[in-house]
N, C-alpha and C positions, 0 to 999 in steps of 0.2 A: 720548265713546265709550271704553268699558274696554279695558285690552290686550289683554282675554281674546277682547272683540269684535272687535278690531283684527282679530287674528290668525285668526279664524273667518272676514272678512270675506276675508284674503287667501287663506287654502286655499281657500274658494269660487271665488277669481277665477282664482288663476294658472293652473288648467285652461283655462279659455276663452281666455287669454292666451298660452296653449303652439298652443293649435288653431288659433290665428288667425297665430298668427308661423311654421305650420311651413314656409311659401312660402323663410324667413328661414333663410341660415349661421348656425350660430355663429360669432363673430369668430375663434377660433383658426384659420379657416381661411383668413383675410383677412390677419389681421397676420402670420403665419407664426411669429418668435420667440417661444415660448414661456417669456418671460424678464420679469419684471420686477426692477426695480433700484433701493435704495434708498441714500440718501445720509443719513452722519451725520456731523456737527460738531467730537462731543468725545465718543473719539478720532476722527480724520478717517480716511473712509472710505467705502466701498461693500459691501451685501449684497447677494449675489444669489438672489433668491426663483422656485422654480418655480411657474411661474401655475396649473399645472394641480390642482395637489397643496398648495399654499402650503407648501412646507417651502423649509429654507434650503439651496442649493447649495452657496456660499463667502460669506468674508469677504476682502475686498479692503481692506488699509490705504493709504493717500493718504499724500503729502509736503502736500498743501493743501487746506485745508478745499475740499471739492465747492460752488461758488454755483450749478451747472444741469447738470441730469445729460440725457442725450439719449441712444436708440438711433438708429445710424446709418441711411440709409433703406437701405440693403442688409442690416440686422439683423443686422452679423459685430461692431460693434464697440457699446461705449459707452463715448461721448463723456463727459468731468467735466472743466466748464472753472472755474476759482479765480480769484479779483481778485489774483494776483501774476503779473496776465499768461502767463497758460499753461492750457494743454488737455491731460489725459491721455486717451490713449488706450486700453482694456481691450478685447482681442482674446476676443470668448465664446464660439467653438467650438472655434480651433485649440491654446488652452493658450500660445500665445505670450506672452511677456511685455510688460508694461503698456509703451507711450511716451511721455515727456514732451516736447509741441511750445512750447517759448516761440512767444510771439506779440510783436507791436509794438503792443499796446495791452492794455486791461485789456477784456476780456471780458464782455458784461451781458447775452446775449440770444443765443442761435441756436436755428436750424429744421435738421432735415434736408429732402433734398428725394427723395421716394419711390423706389426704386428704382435709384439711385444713391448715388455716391463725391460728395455736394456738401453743403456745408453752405453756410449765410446767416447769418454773426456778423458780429454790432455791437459797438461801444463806445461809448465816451462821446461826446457829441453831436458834439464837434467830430473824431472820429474815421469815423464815417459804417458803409456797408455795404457787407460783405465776402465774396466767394465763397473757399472753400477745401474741395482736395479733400484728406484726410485722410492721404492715402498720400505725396503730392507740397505737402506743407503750403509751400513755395517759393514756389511758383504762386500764393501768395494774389492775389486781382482786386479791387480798390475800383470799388466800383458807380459810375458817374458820371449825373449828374444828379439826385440826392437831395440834401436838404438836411439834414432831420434823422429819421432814418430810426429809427420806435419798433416797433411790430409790425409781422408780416409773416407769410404762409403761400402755400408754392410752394403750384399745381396738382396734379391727379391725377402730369398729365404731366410735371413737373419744367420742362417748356418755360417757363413764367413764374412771377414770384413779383412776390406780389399786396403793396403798403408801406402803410402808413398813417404817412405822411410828413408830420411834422409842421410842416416848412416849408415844404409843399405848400400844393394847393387842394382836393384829391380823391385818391383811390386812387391809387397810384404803379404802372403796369407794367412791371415790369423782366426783358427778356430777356436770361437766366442765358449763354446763348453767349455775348453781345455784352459783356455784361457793362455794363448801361448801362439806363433808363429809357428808352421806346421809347413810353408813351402814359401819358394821365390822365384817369380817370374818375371818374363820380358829381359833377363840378362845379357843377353845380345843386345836387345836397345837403346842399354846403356852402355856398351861397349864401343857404339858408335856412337855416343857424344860428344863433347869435347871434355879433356880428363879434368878438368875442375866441375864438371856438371853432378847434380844430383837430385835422385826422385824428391819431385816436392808437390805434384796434385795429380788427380785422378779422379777420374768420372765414369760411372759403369753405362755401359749402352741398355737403352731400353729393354731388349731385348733378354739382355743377362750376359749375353755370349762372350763380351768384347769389353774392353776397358782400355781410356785415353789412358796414358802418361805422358805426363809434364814433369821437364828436368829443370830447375834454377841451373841458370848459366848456358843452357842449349835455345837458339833460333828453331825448333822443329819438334813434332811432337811425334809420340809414338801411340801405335795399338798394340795390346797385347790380348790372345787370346785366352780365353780363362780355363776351356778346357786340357788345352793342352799345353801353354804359358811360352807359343812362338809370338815374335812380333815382328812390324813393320815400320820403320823409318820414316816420315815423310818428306817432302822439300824445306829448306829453308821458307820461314814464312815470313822475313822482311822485320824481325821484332822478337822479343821473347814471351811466348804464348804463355797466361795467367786465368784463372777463376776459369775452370771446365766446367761446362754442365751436355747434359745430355737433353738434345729433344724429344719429349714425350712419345713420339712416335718413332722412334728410333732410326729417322734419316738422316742425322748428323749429331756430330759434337759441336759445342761452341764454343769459342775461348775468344779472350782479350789481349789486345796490343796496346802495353801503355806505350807506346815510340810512337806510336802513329793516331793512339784514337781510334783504332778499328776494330771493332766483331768478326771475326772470322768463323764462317760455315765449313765444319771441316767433313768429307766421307769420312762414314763409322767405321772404314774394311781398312783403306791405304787412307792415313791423312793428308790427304793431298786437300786445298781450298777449293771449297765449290761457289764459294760467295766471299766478298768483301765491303762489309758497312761502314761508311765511315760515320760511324757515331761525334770523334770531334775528341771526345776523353771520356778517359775511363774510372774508376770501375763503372762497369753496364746493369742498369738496372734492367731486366726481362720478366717477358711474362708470354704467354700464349692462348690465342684467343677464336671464336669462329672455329671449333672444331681441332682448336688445336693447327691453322690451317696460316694463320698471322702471327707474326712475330712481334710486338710492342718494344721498343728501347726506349730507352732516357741516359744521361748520366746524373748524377747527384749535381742539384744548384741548377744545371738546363733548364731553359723555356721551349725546351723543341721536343717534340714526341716524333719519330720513325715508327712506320709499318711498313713490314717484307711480307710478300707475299711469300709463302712457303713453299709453293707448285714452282712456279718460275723461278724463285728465286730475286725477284725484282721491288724494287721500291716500289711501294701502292702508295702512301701517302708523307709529308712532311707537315705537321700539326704544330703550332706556335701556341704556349701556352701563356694564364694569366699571373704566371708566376714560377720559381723555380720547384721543380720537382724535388723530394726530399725519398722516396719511396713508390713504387705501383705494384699492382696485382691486379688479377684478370679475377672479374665475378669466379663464383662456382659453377657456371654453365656458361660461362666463355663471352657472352654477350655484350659485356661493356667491361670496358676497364677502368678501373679506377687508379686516380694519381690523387698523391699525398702531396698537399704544396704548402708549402713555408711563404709568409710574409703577405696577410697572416695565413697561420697553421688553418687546415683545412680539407677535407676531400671534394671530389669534384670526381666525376663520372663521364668516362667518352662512351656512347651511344654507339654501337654497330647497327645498320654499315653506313650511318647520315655523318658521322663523326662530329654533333652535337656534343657541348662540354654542358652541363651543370651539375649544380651546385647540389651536394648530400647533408656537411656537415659539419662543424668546425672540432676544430680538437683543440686543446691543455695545452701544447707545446709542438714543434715540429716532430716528427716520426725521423727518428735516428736508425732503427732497425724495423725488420718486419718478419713475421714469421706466416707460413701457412704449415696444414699437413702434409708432409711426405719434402718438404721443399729443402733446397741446398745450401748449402751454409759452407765458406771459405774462414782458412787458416791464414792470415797474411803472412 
């Protein structure tokens, strides 16, 4: 198919895609921060981009290169924690100045948890999993009963957070008051793996109900249900399925195939594949757009941007870019997307639904990391 058709096939669509999603918020009224946040290297640092508008707010210079940038789940602060054991702090409505928390270990991994003052940081393996509330950083809590604790993702409610605990047998549940594992699910799941496999990611379904699990070492992923902690097997998927995340509207999981370059759309109930993208490599940068209704990829370095349509399932568009993507995210109200491109550093804005590129605004350095509110963040 030509670009020319490409693009002819997606103004056809995106009308009936607006009519069928108008049930649908736009996310800007979900995530509430209006804020995305971008991390660079060299020099070390943070940008701060308005989502709405993609123009730049500030430049924030860092003492330590950023390794994972996070907005807090109360959306006042963001989190940049660096491997010389320490977390800044960056206060983003009151103008307060930046804090540096040393920590007792080197930093590889946290969540916020919705709605509150908590976060869930890890370290290195023999260092385990950490509550700490930002304000009273003292207080840190070591989880107890984990073993080796790799991803994790709290609930809607913050009441639990769900581990893919390596030196477990299944889904680790850890009740955040107690500070401690309190049950373990999907053990079947893993009984049907292969015996060298073990829980290493998870992603909770929109919904709340249901939760992926992903095993290092297993071809197939699992669900487990959270009320009652049965689960489901699915088929071999041709690769070992990595980086889950959930579609905001709760019609699938998504995961990656480093073997093949592909995106897999998984059902939320039996993971069986409902789609297969060949994005080329991975990891996949995502975003979601048009009501939530389009699916945006890239890999890091690419000059190619993919749109799935989300109804069909089908490729709407293949967009050649002016350069290699380093980063993207979707406006606050789904409208355009925005790509980060290196060489030079820069934002640039795709227009829904003409798929017009220009030009926002240049940046200090390429965007190594990005952060928005409420968004997912992976443990390699």
């Amino acid at each position: 198919m030509t670009a020319a058709l490409r693009r002819r096939s997606l103004l056809a669509a995106l009308p009936a895609l607006a009519l069928a999603a108008t049930a649908s918020r736009p996310r800007a009224a979900a995530e509430g921060a209006d804020i995305l946040a971008l991390g660079h290297l060299d020099p070390a640092g943070v940008t701060l981009v308005d989502r709405s508008r993609g123009e730049v707010r500030d430049h924030l210079f860092l003492g330590h290169e950023p390794a994972q940038l996070l907005i807090d789940g109360r959306e006042r602060r963001l989190l940049a924690s660096d491997y010389d054991n320490g977390l800044t702090l960056l206060p983003l409505a009151d103008g307060a100045a930046p804090r540096y928390l040393p920590l007792p270990f080197m930093p590889v991994h946290m969540q916020a948890a919705p709605g509150r003052d908590l976060l869930a940081i890890n370290g290195l393996t023999e260092e385990g999993l950490w509550l700490l509330d930002p304000a009273r950083p003292g207080e840190a809590r070591r989880i107890r009963g984990l073993v080796e604790p790799h991803n994790y993702r709290f609930d809607r409610t913050a009441r639990r957070l769900y581990v893919a605990d390596r030196g477990g047998r299944g889904l680790a549940v850890v009740d955040p008051a107690r500070a401690e594992r309190v049950a373990e699910l999907g053990l079947e799941a893993t009984a049907r793996m292969p015996a060298e496999a073990v829980p290493d990611g998870v992603a909770l379904a929109t919904h709340g109900r249901s939760a992926l699990l992903l095993h290092d070492g297993a071809d197939r992923a699992a669900t487990v249900s959270l009320a009652d902690g049965r689960s489901l097997v699915g088929p071999a998927l041709g690769g070992q399925p990595d980086r889950p995340r959930s579609d905001p509207r709760g019609r699938f999981f998504l995961v990656e195939l480093a073997e093949t370059g592909e995106v897999l759309l998984l059902a939320p109930d039996m993971p069986t594949v409902l789609a297969r993208l060949p994005l080329g490599a991975t990891p996949a940068l995502a975003a979601w757009l048009w009501f939530d209704q389009i699916l945006a990829l890239a890999a890091p370095g690419s000059d190619r941007l993919l749109l799935v349509d989300l109804e069909s399932l089908r490729m709407l568009a293949e967009r050649p870019l002016p350069g290699p993507v380093t980063e993207l995210a979707a406006t606050a109200a789904g409208d355009r997307l925005l790509l980060f491109l290196d060489d030079p550093p820069r934002i640039l804005a795709v227009s829904m639904p003409d798929l017009e590129l220009g030009e926002r605004a240049p940046l200090p350095a390429p965007a190594t990391l990005a952060a928005t509110a409420g968004g997912a963040s992976f443990c390699s």
